[in-house]
Backbone as CSV, one residue per row, in Angstrom:
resi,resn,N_x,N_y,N_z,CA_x,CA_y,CA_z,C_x,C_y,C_z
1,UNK,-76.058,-34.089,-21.688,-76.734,-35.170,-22.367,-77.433,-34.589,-23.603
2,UNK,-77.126,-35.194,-24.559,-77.796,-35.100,-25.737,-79.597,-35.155,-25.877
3,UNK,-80.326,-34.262,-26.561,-81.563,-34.633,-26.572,-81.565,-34.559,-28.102
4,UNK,-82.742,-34.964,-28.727,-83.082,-35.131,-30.178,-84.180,-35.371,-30.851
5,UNK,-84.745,-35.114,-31.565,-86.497,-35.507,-32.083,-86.465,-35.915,-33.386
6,UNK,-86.948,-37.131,-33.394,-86.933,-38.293,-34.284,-87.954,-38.272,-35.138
7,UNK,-88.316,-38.940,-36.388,-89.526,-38.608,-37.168,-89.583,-40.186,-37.478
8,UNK,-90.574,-40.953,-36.948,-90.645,-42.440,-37.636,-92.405,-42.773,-37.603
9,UNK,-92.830,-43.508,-38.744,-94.468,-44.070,-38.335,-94.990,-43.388,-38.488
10,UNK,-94.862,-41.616,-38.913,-95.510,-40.952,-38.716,-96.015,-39.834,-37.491
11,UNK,-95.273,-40.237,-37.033,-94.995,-39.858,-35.239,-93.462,-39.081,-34.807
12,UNK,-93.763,-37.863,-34.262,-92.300,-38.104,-33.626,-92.338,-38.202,-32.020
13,UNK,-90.804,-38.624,-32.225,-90.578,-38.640,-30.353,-89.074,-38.006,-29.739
14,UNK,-89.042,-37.503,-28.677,-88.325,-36.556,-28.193,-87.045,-37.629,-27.629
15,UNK,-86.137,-37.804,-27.586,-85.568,-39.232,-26.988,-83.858,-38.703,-26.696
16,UNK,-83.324,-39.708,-25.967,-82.248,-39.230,-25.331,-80.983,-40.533,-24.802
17,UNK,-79.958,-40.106,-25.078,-78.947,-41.271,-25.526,-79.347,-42.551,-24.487
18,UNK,-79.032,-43.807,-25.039,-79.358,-44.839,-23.919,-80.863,-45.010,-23.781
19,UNK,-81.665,-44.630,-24.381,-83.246,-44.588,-24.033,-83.741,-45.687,-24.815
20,UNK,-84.591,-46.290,-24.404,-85.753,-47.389,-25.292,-87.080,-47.279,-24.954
21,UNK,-87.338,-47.130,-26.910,-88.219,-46.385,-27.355,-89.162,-47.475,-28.067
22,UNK,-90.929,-47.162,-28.063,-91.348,-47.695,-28.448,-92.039,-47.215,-30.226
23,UNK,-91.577,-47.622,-31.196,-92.264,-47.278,-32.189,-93.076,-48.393,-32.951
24,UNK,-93.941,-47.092,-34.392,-94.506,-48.222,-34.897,-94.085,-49.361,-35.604
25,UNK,-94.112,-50.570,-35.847,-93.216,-51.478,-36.684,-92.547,-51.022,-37.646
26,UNK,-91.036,-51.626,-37.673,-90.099,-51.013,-38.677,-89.377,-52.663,-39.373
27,UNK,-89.349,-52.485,-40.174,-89.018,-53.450,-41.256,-87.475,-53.999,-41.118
28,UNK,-86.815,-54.373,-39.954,-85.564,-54.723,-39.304,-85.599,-55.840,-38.243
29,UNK,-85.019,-56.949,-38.587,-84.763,-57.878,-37.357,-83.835,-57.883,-36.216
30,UNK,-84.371,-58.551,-35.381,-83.895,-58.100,-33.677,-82.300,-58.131,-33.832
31,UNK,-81.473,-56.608,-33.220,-79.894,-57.060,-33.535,-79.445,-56.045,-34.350
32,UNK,-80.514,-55.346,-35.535,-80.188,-54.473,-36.408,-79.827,-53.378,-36.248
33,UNK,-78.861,-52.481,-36.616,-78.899,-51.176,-36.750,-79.603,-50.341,-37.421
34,UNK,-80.065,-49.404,-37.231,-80.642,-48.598,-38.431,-80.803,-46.716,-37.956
35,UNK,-80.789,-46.088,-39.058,-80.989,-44.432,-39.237,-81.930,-44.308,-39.102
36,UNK,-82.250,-43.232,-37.977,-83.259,-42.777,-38.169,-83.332,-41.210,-38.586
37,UNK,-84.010,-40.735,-39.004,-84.747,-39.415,-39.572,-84.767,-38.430,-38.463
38,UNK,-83.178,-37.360,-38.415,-83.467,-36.407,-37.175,-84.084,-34.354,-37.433
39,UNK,-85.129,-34.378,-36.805,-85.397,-33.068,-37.109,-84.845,-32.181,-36.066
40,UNK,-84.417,-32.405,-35.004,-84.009,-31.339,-34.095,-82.594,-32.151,-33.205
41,UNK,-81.720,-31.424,-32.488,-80.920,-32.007,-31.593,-80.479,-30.921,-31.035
42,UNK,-80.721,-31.007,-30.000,-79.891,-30.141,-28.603,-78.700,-30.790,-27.698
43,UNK,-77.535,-29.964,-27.340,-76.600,-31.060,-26.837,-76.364,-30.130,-25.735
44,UNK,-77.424,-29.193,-25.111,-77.288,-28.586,-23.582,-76.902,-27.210,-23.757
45,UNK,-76.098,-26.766,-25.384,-76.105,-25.078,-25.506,-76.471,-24.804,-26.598
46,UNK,-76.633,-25.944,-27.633,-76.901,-25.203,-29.107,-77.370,-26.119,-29.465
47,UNK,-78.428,-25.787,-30.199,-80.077,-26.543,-30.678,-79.605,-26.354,-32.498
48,UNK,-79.863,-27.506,-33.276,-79.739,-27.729,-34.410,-80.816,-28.050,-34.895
49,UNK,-81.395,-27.273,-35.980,-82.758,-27.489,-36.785,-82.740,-27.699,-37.770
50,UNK,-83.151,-29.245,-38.714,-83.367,-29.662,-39.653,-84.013,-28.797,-40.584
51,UNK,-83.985,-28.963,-41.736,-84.761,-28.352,-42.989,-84.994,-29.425,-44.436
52,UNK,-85.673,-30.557,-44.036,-86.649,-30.611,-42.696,-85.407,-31.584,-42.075
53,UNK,-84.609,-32.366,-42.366,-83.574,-33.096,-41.387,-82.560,-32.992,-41.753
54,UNK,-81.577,-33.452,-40.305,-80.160,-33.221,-40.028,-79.939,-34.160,-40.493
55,UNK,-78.594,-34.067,-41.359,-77.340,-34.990,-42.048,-76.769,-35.657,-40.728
56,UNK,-76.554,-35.652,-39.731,-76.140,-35.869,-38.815,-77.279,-37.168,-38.252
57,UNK,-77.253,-38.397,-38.395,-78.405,-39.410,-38.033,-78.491,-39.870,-37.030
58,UNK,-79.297,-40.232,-36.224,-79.274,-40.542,-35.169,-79.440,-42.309,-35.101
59,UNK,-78.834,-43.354,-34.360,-78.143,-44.237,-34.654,-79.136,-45.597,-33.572
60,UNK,-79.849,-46.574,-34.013,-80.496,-46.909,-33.141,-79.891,-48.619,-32.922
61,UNK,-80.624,-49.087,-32.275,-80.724,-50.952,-32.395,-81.710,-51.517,-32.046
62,UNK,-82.398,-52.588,-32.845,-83.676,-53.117,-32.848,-83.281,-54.140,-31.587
63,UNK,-84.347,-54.137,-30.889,-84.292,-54.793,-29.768,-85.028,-55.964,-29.924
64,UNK,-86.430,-55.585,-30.102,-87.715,-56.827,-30.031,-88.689,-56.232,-30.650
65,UNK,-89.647,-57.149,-31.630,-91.004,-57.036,-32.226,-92.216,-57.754,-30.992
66,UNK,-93.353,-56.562,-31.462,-94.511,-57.095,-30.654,-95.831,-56.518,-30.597
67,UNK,-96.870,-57.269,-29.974,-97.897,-56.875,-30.434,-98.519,-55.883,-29.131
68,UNK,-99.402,-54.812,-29.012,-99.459,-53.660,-28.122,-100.766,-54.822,-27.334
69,UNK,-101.564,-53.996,-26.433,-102.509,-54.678,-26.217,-103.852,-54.308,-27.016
70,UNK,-105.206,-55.156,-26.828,-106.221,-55.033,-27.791,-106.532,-53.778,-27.375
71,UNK,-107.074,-53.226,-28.308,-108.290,-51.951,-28.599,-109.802,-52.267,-29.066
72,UNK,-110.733,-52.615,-28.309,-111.620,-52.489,-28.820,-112.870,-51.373,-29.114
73,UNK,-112.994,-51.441,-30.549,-113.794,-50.712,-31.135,-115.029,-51.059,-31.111
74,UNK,-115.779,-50.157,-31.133,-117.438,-50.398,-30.653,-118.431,-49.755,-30.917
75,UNK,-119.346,-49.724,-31.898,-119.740,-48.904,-32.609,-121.824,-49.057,-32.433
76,UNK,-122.178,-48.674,-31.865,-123.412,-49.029,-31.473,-124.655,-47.560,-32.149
77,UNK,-126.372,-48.204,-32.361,-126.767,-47.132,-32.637,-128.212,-47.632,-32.338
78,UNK,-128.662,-46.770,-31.253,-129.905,-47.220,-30.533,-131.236,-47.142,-31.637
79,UNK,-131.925,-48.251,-31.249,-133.554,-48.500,-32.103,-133.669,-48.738,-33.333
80,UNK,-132.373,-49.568,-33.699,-132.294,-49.911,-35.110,-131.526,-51.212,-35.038
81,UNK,-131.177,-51.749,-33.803,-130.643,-52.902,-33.717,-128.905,-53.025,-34.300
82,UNK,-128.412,-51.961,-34.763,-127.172,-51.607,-35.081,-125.639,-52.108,-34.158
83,UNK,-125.359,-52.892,-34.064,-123.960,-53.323,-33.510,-122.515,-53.803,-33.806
84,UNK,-121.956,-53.039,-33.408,-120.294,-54.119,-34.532,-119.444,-53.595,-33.240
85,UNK,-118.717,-55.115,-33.326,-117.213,-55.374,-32.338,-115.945,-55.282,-33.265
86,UNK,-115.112,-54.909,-33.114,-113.789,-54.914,-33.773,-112.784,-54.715,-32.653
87,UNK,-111.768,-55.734,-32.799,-110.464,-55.198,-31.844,-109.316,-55.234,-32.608
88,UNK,-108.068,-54.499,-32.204,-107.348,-54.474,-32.907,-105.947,-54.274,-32.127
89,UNK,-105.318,-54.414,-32.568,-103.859,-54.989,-31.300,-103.165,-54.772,-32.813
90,UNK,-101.830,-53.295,-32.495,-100.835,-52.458,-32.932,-99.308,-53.619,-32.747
91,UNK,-98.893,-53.569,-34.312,-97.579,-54.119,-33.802,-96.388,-52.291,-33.488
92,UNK,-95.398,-53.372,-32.766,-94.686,-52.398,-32.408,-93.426,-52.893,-32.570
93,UNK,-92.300,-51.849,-32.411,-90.992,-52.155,-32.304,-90.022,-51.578,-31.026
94,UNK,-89.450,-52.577,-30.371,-88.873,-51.574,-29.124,-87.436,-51.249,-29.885
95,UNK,-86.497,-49.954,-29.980,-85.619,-49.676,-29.765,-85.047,-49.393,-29.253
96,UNK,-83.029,-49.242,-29.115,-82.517,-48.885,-28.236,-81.291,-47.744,-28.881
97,UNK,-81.480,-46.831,-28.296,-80.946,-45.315,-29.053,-79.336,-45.263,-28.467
98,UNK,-78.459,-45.327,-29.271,-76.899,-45.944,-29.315,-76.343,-44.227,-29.610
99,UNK,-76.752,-43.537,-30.521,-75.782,-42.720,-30.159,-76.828,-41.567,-31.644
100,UNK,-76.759,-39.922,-30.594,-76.881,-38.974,-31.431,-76.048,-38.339,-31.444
């Protein structure tokens, strides 16, 4: 089985054929194909290292858009009456990894 490390959002993730993956929102509607950005791939004897990425792309499909759950932020500061609420809820994108 193929393994591979992806660079998207700012983030990478380690991922592996057939896998669904959660990233940060990507600018593609549900159905789409799209490239992603590969820095490493191992296929069980020989490991390939980008400089910084492989010509070789790794091949995905947009599944579904959505929103993560809330985060709330909370920022407090005693004897000064100081308080603030903020929440914030991450969109996301699920993919589904078709072929490295």
């Amino acid at each position: 089985m193929k393994t591979a490390v992806i660079k998207t959002g700012g983030k990478q993730y380690i991922i592996h054929d057939g896998q669904i993956v959660r990233v940060e929102k990507l600018v593609a509607k549900p159905g789409d194909t799209i490239k992603l950005d590969t820095l490493m791939i191992y296929d069980g004897e020989a490991v390939a290292i980008g400089q910084p990425t492989i010509s070789t792309a790794v091949t995905a499909k947009v599944s579904s858009h959505g929103l993560d759950e809330k985060i709330h932020v909370v920022k407090f500061k005693s004897k000064v009456r100081y308080r603030r609420n903020r929440g914030h809820r991450q969109q996301y994108t699920d993919i589904k990894i078709d072929k490295i």
